[in-house]
ZATOR-940520 format. One record per residue: residue in three letters; chain; x, y, z negated of N, C-alpha, C in turn. Coordinates in steps of 0.02 Angstrom, whole numbers. Layout:
REM residues N
Ala | A | X | Y | Z | X | Y | Z | X | Y | Z
...
***
This chain:
REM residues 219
Unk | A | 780 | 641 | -609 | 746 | 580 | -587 | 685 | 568 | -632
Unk | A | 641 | 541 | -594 | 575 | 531 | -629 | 588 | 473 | -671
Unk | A | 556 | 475 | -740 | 545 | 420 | -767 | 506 | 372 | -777
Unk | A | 503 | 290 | -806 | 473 | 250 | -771 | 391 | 279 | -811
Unk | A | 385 | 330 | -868 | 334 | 327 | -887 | 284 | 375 | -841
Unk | A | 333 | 420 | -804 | 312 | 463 | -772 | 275 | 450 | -704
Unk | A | 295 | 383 | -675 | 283 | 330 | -616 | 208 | 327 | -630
Unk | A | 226 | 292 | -695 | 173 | 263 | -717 | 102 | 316 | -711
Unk | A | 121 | 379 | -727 | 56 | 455 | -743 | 28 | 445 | -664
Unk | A | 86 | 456 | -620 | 81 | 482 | -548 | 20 | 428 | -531
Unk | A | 45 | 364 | -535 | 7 | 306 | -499 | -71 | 315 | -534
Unk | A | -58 | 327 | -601 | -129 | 309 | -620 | -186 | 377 | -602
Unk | A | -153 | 446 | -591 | -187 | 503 | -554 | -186 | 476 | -464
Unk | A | -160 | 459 | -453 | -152 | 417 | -359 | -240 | 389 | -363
Unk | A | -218 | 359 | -407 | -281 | 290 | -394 | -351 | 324 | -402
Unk | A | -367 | 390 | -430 | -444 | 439 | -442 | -424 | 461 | -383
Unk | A | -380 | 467 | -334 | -399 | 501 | -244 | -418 | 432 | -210
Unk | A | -410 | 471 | -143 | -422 | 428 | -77 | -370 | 443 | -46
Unk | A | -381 | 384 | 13 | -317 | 393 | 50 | -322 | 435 | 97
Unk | A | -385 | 478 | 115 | -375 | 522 | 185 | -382 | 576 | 145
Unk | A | -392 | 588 | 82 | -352 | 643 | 67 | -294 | 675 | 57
Unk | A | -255 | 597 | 36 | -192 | 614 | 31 | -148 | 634 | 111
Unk | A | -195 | 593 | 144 | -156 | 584 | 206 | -154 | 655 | 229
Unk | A | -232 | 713 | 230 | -215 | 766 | 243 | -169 | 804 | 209
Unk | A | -158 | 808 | 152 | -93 | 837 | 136 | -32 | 830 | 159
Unk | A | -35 | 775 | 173 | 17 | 731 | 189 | 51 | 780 | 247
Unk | A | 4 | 751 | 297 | -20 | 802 | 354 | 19 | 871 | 358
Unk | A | -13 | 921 | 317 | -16 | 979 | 309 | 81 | 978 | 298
Unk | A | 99 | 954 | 260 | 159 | 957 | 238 | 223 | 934 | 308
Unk | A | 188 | 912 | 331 | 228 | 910 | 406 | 253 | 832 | 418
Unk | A | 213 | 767 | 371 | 224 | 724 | 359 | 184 | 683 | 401
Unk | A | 185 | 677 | 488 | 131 | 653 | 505 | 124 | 601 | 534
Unk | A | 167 | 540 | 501 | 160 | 477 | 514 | 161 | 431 | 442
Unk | A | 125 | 446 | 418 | 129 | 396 | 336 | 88 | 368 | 317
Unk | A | 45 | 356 | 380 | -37 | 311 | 367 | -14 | 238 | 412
Unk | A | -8 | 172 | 374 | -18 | 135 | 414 | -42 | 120 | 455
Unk | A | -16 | 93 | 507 | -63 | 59 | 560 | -98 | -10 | 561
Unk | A | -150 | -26 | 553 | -197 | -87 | 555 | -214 | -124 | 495
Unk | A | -157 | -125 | 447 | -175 | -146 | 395 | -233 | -123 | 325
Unk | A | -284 | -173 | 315 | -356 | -140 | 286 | -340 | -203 | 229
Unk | A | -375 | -197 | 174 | -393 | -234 | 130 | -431 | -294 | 126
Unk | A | -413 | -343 | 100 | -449 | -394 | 117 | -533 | -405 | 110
Unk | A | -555 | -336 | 55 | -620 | -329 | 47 | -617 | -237 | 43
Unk | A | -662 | -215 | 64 | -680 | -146 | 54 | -687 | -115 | 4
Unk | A | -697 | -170 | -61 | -677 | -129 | -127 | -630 | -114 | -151
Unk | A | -568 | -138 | -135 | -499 | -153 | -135 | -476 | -82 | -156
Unk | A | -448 | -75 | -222 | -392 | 4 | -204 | -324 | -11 | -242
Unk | A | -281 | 43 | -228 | -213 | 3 | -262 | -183 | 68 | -274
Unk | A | -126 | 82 | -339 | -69 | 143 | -313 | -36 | 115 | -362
Unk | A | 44 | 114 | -323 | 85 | 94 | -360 | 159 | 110 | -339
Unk | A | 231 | 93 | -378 | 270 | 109 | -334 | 304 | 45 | -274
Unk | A | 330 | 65 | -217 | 360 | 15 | -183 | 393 | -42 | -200
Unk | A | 396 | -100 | -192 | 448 | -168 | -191 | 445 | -191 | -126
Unk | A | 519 | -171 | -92 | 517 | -188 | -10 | 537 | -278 | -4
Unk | A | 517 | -290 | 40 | 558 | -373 | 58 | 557 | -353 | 130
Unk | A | 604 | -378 | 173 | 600 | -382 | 244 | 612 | -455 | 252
Unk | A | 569 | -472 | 291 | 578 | -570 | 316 | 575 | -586 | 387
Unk | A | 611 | -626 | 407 | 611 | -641 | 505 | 614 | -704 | 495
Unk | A | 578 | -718 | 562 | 564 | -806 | 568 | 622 | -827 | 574
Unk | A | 625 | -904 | 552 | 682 | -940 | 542 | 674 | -1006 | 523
Unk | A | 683 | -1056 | 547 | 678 | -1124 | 560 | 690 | -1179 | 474
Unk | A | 734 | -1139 | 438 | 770 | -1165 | 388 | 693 | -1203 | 315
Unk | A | 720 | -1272 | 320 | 664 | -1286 | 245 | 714 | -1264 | 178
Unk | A | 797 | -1244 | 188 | 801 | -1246 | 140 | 775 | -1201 | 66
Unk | A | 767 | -1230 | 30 | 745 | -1189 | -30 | 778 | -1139 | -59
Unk | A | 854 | -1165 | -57 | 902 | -1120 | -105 | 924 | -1043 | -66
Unk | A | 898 | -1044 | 21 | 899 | -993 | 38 | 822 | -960 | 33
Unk | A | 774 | -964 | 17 | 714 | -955 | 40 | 698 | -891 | -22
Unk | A | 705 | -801 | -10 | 694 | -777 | -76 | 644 | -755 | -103
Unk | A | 604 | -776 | -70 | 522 | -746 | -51 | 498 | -757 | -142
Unk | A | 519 | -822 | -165 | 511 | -833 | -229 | 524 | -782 | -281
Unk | A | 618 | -790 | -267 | 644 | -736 | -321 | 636 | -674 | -299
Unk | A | 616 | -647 | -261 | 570 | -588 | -245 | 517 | -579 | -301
Unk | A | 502 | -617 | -304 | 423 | -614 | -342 | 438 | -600 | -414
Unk | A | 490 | -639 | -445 | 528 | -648 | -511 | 552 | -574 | -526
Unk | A | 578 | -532 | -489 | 618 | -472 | -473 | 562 | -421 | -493
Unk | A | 486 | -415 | -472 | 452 | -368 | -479 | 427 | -348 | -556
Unk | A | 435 | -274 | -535 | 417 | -243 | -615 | 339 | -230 | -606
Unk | A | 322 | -210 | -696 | 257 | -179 | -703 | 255 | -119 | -649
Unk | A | 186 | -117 | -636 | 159 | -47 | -577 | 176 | -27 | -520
Unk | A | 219 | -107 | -500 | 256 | -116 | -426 | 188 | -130 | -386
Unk | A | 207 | -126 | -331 | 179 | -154 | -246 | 234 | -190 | -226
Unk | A | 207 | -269 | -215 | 270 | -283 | -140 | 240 | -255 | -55
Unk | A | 289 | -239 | -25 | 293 | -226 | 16 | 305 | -253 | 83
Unk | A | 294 | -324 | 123 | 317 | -347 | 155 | 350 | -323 | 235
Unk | A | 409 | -320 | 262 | 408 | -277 | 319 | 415 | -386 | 359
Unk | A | 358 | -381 | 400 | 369 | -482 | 421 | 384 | -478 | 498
Unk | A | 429 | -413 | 530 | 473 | -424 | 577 | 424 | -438 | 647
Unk | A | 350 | -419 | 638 | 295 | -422 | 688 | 296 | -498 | 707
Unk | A | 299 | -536 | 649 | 283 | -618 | 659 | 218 | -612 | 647
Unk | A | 179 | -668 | 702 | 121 | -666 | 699 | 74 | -738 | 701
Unk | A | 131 | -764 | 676 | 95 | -851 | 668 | 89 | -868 | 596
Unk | A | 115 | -845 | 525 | 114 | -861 | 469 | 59 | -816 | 424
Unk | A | 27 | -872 | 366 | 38 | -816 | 278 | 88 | -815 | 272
Unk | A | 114 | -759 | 263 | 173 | -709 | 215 | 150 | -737 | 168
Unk | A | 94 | -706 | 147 | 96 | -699 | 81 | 17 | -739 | 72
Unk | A | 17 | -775 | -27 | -18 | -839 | -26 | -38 | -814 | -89
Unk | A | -73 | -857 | -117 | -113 | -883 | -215 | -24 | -893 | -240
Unk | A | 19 | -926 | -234 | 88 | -908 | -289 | 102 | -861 | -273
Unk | A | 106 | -820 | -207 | 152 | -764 | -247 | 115 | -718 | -281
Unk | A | 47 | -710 | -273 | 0 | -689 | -321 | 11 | -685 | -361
Unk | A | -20 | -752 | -398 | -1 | -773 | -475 | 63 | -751 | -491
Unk | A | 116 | -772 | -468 | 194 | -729 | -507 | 192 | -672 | -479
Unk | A | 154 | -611 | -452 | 171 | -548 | -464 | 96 | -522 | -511
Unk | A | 55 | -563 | -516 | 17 | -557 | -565 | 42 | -558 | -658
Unk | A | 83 | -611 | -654 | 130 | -620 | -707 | 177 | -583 | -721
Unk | A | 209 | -549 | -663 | 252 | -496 | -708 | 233 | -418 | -692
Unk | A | 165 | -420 | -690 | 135 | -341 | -705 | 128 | -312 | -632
Unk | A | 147 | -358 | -580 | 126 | -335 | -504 | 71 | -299 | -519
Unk | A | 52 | -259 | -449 | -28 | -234 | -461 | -64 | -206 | -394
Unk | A | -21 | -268 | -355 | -43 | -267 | -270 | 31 | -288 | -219
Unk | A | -27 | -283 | -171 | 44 | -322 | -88 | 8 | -283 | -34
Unk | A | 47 | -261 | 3 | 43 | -258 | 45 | 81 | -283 | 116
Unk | A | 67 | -312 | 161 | 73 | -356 | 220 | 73 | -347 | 290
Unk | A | 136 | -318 | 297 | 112 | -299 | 378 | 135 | -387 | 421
Unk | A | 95 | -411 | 403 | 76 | -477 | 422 | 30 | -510 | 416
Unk | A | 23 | -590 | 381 | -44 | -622 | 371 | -37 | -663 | 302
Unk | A | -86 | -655 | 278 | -115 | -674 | 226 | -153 | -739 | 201
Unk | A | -146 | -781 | 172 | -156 | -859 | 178 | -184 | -863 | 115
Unk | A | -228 | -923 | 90 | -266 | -941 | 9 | -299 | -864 | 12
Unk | A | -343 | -854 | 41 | -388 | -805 | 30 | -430 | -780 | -14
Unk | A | -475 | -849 | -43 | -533 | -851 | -78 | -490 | -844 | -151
Unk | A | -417 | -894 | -153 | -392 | -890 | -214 | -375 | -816 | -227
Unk | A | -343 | -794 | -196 | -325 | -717 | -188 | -386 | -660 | -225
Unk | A | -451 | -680 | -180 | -477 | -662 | -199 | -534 | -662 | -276
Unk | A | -527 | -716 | -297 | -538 | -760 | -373 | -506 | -723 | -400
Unk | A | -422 | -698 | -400 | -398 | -663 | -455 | -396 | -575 | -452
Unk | A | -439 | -553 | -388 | -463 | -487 | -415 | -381 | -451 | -375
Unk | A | -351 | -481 | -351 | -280 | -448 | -350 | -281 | -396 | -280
Unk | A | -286 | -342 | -273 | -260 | -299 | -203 | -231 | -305 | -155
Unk | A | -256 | -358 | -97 | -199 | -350 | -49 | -227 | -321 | 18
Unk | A | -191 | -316 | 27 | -195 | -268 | 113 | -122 | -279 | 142
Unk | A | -160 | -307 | 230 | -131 | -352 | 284 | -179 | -321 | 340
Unk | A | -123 | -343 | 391 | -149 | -347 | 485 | -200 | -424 | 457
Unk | A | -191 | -486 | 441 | -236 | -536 | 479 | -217 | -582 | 440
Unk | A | -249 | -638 | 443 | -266 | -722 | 395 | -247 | -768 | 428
Unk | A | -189 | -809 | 417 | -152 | -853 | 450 | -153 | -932 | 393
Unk | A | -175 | -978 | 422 | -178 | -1039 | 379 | -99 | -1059 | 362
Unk | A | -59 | -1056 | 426 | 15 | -1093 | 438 | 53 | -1078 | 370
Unk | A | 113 | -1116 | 325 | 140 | -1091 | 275 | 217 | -1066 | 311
Unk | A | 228 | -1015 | 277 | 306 | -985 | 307 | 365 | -1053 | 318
Unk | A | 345 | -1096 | 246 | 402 | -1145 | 265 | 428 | -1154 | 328
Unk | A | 486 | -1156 | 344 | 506 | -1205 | 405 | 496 | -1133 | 465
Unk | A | 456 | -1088 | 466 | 435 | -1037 | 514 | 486 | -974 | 486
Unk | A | 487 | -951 | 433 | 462 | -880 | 410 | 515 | -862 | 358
Unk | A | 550 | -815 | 348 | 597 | -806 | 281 | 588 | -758 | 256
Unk | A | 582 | -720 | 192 | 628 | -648 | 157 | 690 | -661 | 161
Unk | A | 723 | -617 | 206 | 798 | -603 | 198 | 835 | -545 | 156
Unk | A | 787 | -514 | 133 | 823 | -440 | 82 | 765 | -421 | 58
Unk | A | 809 | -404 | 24 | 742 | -330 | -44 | 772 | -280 | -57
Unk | A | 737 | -231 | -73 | 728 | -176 | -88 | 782 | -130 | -59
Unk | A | 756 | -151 | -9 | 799 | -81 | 64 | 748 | -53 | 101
Unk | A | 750 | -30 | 139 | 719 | 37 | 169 | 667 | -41 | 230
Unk | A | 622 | -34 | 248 | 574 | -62 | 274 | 529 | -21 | 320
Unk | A | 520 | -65 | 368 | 457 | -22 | 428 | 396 | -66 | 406
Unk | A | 349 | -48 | 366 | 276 | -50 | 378 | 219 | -53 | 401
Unk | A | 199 | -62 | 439 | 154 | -25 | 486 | 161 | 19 | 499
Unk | A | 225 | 14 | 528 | 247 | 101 | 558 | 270 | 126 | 538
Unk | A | 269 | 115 | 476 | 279 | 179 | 442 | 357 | 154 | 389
Unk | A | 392 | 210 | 390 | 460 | 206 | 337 | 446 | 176 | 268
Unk | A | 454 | 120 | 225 | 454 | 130 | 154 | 509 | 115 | 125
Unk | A | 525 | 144 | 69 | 611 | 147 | 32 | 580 | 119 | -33
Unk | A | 624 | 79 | -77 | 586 | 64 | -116 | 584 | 117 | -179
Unk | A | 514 | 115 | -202 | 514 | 161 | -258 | 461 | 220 | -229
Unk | A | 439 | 221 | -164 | 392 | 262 | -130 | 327 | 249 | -140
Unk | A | 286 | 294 | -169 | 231 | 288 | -188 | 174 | 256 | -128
Unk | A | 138 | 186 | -136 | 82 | 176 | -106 | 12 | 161 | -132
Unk | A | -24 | 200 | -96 | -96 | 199 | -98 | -154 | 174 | -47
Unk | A | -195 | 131 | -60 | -220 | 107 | -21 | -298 | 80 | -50
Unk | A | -329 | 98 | 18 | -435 | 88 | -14 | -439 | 63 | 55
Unk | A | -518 | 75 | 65 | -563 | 49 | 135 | -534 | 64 | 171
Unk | A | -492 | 136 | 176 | -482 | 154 | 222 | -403 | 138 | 270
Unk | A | -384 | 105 | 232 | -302 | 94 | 236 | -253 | 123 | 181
Unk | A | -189 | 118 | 202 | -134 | 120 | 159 | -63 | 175 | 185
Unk | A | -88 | 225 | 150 | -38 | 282 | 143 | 27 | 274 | 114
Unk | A | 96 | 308 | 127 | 140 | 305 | 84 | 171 | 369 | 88
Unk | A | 199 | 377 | 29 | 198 | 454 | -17 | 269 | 450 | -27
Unk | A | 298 | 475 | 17 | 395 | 491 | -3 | 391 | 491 | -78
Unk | A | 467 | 463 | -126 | 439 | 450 | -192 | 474 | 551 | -214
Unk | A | 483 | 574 | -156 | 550 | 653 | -188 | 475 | 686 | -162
Unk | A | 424 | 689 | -142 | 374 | 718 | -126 | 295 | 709 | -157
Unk | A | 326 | 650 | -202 | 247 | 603 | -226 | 217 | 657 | -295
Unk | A | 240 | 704 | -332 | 207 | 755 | -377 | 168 | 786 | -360
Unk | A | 214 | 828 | -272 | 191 | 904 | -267 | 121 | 871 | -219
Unk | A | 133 | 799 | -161 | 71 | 784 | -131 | 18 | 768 | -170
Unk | A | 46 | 750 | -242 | -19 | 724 | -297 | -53 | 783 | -320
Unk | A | -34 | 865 | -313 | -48 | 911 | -353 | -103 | 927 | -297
Unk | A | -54 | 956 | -263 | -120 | 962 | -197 | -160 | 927 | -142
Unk | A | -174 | 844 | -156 | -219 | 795 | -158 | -285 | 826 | -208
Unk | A | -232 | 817 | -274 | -307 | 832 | -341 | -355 | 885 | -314
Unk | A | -319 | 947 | -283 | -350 | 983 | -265 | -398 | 989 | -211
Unk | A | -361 | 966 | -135 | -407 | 935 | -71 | -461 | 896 | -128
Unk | A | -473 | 852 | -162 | -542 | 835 | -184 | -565 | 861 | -198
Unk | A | -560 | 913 | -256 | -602 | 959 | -278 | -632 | 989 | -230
Unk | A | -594 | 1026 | -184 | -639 | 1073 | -129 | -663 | 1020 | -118
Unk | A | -671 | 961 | -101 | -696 | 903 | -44 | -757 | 903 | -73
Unk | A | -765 | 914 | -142 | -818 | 887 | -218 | -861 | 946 | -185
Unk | A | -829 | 986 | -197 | -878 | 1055 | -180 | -910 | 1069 | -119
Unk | A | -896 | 1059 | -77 | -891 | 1064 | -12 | -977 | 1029 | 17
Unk | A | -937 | 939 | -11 | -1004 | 910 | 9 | -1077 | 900 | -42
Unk | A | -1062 | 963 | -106 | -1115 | 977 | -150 | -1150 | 1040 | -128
Unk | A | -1117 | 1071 | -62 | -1144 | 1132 | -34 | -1192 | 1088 | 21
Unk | A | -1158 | 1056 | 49 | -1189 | 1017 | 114 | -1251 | 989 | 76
Unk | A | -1259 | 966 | 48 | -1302 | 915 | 22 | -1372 | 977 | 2
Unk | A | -1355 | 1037 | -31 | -1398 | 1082 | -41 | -1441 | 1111 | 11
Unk | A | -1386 | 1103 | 62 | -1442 | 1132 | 117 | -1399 | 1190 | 160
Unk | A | -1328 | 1211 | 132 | -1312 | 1254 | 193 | -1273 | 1207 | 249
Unk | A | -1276 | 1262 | 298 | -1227 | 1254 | 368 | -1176 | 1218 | 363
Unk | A | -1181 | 1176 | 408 | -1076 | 1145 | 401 | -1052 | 1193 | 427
Unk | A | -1070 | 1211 | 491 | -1034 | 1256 | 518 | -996 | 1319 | 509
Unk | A | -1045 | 1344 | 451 | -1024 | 1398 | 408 | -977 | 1375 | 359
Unk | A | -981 | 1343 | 315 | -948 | 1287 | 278 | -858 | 1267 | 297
Unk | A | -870 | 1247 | 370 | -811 | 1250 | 420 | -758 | 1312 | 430
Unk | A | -804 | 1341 | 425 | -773 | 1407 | 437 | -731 | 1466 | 364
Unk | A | -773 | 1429 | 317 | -753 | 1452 | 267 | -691 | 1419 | 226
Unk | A | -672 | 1356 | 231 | -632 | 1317 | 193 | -605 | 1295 | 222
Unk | A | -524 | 1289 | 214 | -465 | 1278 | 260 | -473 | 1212 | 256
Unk | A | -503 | 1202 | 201 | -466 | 1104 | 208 | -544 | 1080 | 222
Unk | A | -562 | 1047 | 263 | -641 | 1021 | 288 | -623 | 988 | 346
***
């Protein structure tokens, strides 16, 4: 089993790629559904890699507090986590707001992702924090909206996440990296760039794509 310092190496080599590089590996490896669907960053500068923190939440009428875990969710997250929201294709709420920010800012969070909507925007965006979501919803979950579990297996935008599965996410969207596969896709990611480096330092000189195409498997 990997260790947590070792998490830590993976994520911080994650974060010098992109995500359609990884995705072609991804790809290549016979992995060909691990690119979210719709969800983009709230700004285009946005990048993130970290490991999974799942919550799954379904609408639900209840104000009470003492069931509501969306909080102690937040309390729960470690350094170099992502939460993960799976929000059950509810499409009237923020999930996610400026507190749960701030408390996953506080205990070493280092992004969210939302296959839902996103609320306190500008605050969100004041503290510099990574999130990526489908859409911006004013309504508060209260009274609408619940986390009912953590850290179980979650649908994403499509896509499978378990917790502890490596995610990465830029302009382009948000990949996720099986965590029993997240080394060998990181080894040969590093590499897809390099050729990628090279590739478009040939283009830029003046030869052929086409030739170019023809010469390099990964293009």
């Amino acid at each position: 089993m990997m260790t947590e310092t070792s998490t830590e190496e993976l994520c911080r080599r994650y974060r010098r790629l992109y995500v359609p590089a990884i995705a072609d590996v991804l790809d290549d490896a016979g992995m060909w559904h691990q690119v979210m669907n719709e969800i983009l960053p709230l700004t285009m500068d946005m990048t993130v890699a970290g490991a999974a923190y799942t919550a799954l939440g379904r609408p639900e009428r209840s104000t009470d507090r003492s069931i509501r875990l969306g909080a102690r969710m937040i309390d729960e997250i470690s350094a170099g986590e992502i939460a993960v929201f799976d929000c059950s294709d509810d499409r009237t709420v923020g999930h996610w707001g400026e507190l749960l920010t701030n408390g996953a800012l506080a205990r070493g969070g280092v992004g969210a992702v939302i296959d839902g909507g996103v609320r306190d925007t500008n605050a969100i965006l004041d503290l510099s924090f990574p999130v990526f979501c489908k859409f911006r919803a004013a309504r508060d979950a209260k009274g609408r909206w619940n986390v009912v579990d953590m850290q179980s297996p979650v649908i994403c935008g499509g896509v499978l996440v378990r917790p502890g599965d490596i995610i990465v996410g830029d302009a382009d969207g948000v990949v996720v990296v099986p965590r029993e596969h997240a080394e060998a896709v990181l080894v040969e990611a590093e590499r897809t760039v390099e050729v990628e480096t090279e590739i478009r330092s040939r283009v830029n000189g003046g030869e052929p794509v086409g030739r170019l195409y023809q010469q390099y498997e990964r293009f």
